[in-house]
C-alpha positions, 0 to 999 in steps of 0.5 A: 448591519453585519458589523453591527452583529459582530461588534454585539457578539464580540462584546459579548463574549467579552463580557462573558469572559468578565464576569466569569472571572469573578464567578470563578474565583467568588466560587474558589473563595467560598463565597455564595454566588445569587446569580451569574447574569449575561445581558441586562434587563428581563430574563429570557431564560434563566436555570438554577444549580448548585444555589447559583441561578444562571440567566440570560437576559434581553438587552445584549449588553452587559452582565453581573456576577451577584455574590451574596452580601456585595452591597449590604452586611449579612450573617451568611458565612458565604456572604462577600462581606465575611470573607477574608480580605483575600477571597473577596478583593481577589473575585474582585480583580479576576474579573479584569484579569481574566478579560486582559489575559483573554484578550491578550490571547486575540490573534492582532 
């Protein structure tokens, strides 16, 4: 069971790591963060600042940075889909690059 614990929390951490790297470098950009999520599902606890709601949510497993304008067009100058093809592509790749830098920090 122990084990078990363990491997949620690991995984956790890195999904946290994860999707960091796309809030972060979406935020460097200048593109509007809806909400940066860990765990799927129903909200436990969740808080809003800055325009960007934080929550945490009940199954332990997974996360989402949701940037404005991701999925469809939107007028907003903040949405993603307004951005300059740097902006965007690079919150889209952060969040794998900041997951193989952090894990290549790991201890073998």
């Amino acid at each position: 069971m122990l084990s078990v614990l363990a491997a949620l929390l690991v995984f956790g951490l890195i999904v946290l790591i994860h999707e960091f790297g796309h809030f972060l470098f979406a935020k460097r950009g200048g593109i509007t963060v809806d909400e940066f999520s860990i765990g799927m599902g129903p909200r436990i606890f969740s808080f809003e600042r800055g325009g960007t709601r934080y929550s945490l949510k009940i199954l332990p497993f997974g996360g989402s940075c949701m940037m404005r304008g991701e999925d469809e067009a939107n007028s907003d100058p903040g949405a993603f889909n307004n951005k300059p093809c740097g902006p965007g592509s690079r919150s889209s790749r952060r969040g794998r690059c900041s997951t193989l830098y952090w894990l290549s920090c790991l201890p073998a």
